[in-house]
C-alpha positions as CSV (number, residue, x, y, z in Angstrom):
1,X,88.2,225.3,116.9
2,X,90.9,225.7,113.5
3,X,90.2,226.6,110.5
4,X,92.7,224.1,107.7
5,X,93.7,226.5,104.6
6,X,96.0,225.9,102.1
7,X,98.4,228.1,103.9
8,X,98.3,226.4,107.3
9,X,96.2,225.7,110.4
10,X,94.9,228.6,112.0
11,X,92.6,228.7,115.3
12,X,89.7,230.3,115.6
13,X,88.4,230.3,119.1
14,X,89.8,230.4,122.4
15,X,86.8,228.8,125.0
16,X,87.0,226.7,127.9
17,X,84.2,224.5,127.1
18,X,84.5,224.1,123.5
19,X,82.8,225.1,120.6
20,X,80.4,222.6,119.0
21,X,78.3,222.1,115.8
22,X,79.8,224.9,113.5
23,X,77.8,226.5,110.6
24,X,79.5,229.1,108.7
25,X,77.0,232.6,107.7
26,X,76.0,233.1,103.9
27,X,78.6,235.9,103.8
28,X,81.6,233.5,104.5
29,X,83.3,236.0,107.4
30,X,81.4,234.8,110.1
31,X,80.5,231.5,111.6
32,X,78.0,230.1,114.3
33,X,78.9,227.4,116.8
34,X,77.2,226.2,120.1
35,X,79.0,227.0,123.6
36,X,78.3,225.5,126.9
37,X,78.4,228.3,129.9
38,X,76.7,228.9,132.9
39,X,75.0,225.5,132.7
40,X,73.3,226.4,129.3
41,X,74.4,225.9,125.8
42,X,74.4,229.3,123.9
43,X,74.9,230.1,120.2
44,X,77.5,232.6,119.6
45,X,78.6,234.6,116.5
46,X,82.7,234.1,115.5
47,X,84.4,236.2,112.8
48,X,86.5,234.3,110.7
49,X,90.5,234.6,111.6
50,X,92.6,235.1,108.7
51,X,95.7,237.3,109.3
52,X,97.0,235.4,112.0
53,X,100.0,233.6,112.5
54,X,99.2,229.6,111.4
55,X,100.1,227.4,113.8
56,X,101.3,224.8,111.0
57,X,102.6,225.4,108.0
58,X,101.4,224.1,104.7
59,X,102.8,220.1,103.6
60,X,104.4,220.1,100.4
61,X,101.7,217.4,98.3
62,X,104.1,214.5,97.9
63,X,104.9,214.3,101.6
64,X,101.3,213.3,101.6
65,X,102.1,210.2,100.1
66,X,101.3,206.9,101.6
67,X,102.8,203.6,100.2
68,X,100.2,201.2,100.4
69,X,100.8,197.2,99.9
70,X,99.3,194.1,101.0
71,X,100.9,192.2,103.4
72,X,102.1,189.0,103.5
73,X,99.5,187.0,105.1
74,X,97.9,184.0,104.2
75,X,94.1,183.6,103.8
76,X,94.0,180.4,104.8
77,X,94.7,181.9,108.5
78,X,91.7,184.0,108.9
79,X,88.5,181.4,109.7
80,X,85.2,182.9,108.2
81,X,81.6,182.0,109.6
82,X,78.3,182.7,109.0
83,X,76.8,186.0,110.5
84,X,74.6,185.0,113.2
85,X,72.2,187.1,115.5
86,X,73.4,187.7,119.1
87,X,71.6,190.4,121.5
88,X,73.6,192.9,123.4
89,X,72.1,195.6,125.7
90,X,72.8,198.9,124.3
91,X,70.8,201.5,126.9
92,X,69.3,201.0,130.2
93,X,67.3,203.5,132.1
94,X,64.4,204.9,134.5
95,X,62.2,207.8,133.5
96,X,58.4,208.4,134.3
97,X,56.0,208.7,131.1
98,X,52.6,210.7,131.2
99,X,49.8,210.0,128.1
100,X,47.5,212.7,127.5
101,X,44.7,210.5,125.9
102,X,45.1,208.2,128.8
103,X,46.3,210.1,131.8
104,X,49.3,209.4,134.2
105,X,50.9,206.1,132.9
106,X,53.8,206.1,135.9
107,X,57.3,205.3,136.6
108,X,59.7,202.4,135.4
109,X,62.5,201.2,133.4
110,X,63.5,201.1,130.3
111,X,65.9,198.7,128.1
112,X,66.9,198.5,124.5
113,X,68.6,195.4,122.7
114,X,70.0,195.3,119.0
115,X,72.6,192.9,117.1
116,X,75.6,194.0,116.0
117,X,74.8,195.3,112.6
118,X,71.5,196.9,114.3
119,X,69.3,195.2,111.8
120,X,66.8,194.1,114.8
121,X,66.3,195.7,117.7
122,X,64.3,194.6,121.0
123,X,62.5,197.9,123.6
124,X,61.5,196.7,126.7
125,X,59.2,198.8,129.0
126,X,58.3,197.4,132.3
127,X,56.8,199.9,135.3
128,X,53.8,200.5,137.6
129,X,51.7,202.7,138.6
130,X,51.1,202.4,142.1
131,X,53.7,202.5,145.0
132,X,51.4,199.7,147.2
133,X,53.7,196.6,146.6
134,X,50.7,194.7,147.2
135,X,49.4,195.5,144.1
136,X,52.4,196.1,141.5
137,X,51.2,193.0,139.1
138,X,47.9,193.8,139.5
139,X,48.7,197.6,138.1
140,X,51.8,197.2,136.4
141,X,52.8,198.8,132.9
142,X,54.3,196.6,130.5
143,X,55.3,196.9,126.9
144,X,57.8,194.5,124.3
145,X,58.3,195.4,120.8
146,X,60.4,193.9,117.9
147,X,61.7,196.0,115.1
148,X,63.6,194.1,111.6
149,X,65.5,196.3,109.8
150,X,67.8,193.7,107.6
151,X,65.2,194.1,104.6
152,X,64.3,196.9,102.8
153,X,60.9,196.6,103.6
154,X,61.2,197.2,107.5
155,X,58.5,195.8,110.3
156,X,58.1,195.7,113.8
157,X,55.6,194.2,116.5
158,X,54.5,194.9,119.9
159,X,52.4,193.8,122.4
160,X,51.3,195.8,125.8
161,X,49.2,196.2,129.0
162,X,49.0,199.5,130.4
163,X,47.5,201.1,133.7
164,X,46.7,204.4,134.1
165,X,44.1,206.4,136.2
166,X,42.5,209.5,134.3
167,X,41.5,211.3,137.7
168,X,44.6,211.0,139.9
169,X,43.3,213.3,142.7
170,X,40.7,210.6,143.8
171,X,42.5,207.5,142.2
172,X,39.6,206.7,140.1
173,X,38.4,206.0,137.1
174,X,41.1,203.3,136.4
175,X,41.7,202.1,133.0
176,X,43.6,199.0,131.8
177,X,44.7,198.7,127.8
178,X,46.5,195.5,126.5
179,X,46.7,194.4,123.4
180,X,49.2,194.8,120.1
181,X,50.5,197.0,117.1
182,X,52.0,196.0,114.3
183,X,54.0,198.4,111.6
184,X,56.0,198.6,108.4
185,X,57.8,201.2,106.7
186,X,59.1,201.0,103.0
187,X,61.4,203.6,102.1
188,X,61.0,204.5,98.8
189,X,64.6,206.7,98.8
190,X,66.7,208.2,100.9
191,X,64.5,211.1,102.2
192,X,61.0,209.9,101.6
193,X,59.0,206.4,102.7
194,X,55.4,205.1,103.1
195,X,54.7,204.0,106.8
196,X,51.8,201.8,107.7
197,X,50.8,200.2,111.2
198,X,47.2,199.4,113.2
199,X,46.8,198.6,116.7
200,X,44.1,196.4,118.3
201,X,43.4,197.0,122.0
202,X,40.8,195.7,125.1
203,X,39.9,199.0,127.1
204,X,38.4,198.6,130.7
205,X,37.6,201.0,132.5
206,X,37.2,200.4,136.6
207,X,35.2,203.0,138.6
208,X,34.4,203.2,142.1
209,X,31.1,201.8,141.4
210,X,32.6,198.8,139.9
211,X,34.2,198.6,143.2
212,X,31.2,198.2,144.1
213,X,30.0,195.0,142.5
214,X,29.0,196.3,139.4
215,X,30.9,195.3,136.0
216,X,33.8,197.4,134.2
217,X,33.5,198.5,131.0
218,X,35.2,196.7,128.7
219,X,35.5,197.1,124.8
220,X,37.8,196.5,122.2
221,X,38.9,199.1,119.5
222,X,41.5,199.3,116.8
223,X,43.3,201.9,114.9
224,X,44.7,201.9,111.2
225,X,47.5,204.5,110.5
226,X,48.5,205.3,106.7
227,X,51.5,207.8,106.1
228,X,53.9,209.9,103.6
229,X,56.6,210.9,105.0
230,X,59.6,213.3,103.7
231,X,62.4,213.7,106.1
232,X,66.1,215.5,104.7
233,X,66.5,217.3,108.6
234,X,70.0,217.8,109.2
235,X,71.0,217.0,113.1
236,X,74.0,218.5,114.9
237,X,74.2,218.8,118.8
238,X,71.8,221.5,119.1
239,X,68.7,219.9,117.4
240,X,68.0,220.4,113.7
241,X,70.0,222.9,111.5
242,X,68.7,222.9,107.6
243,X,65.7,220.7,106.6
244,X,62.4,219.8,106.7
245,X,59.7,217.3,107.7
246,X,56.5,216.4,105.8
247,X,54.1,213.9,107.9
């Protein structure tokens, strides 16, 4: 890590692994910075180095000079078209996801698609949670949602059907949710927006008894969410470093 003074370039650490996310002290001789070691990352303490040799001496201003121009090109050769919106996959993964109000929800993939300005972007979640391939469609976990953010008043929509079992030591008690959300979010600056969204969902719950020939339970129930938010958290490497969050 160096430290640019008008004087020169002068370095400040000497580790193997490299110092990240810097954040100088209030009394300006000391500075923090996150340090991998021993399969960990660690915050460590660094005075400031001043009377040191610089490793580059200081540029006389006008050598700092650039002469700009514009080129000789014609206009005519560069061929302009319309913006238009084409997906591209930007993560793929696998993971398992637990819901507390719902119990174990399982294992599967994961896969996230956005244009190339990121304006819309396209999650798709797609598991199960059994491990009898007989049975995979019948208890599979499966979720698509849409997000538009080329407007400033930003939406999304979302549709799912989830399978999960609330007593996993007996495998009863299954329940099966599908149904869809739908959200918006209007910022009204740069730190604070208003966020409204409501989702609508058929619950049924299976039983051994229903095993038995008796009928699930079924009922439909939907939920209207209303919030303020206020959000100037600054992120580095290690999490947030100055900020706060209002919800």
């Amino acid at each position: 890590m160096y430290l640019h003074r008008p004087d020169g370039v002068i370095r400040q650490t000497n580790v193997a692994t490299g110092c990240s996310a810097p954040a100088f002290l209030p009394d300006g001789t000391h500075f923090l910075a996150s340090v991998y070691e021993r399969g960990e990352f660690h915050t460590y303490e660094f005075p400031i180095r001043e009377n040191v040799h610089a490793l580059r001496a200081p540029t006389a201003p006008d050598t700092l000079r650039v002469p700009w121009r514009r080129g000789d090109r014609d206009s005519l050769t560069f061929v302009t078209k319309p913006y238009r919106t084409k997906f591209g996959v930007d993560f793929v993964g696998a993971g398992i996801a637990i819901d507390p109000s719902a119990g174990d929800i399982g294992n599967g993939g994961q896969m996230v698609l956005t244009d190339l300005l990121g304006n819309q972007q396209i999650n798709i979640i797609f598991g199960t949670t059994t491990d009898d391939f007989t049975t995979v469609f019948h208890d599979f976990n499966a979720a698509v949602s849409y997000t538009n953010l080329s407007h400033h008043l930003n939406y999304s929509l979302a549709g799912f059907h989830l399978t999960s079992f609330t007593d996993r030591v007996f495998l009863s008690n299954q329940e099966k949710r599908t149904g869809g959300a739908f959200a918006v979010s209007y910022p009204l600056n740069k730190f604070d927006r208003i966020e409204a969204s409501t989702v609508v969902r058929q619950i049924e719950k299976i039983n051994p008894s229903t095993l038995a020939g008796l009928r699930a339970r079924e009922s439909i129930t939907a939920s209207l969410y209303l919030s303020a938010v206020r959000d100037n958290t600054l992120w580095t490497y290690g999490g947030p470093l100055l900020g706060w969050r209002f919800y």
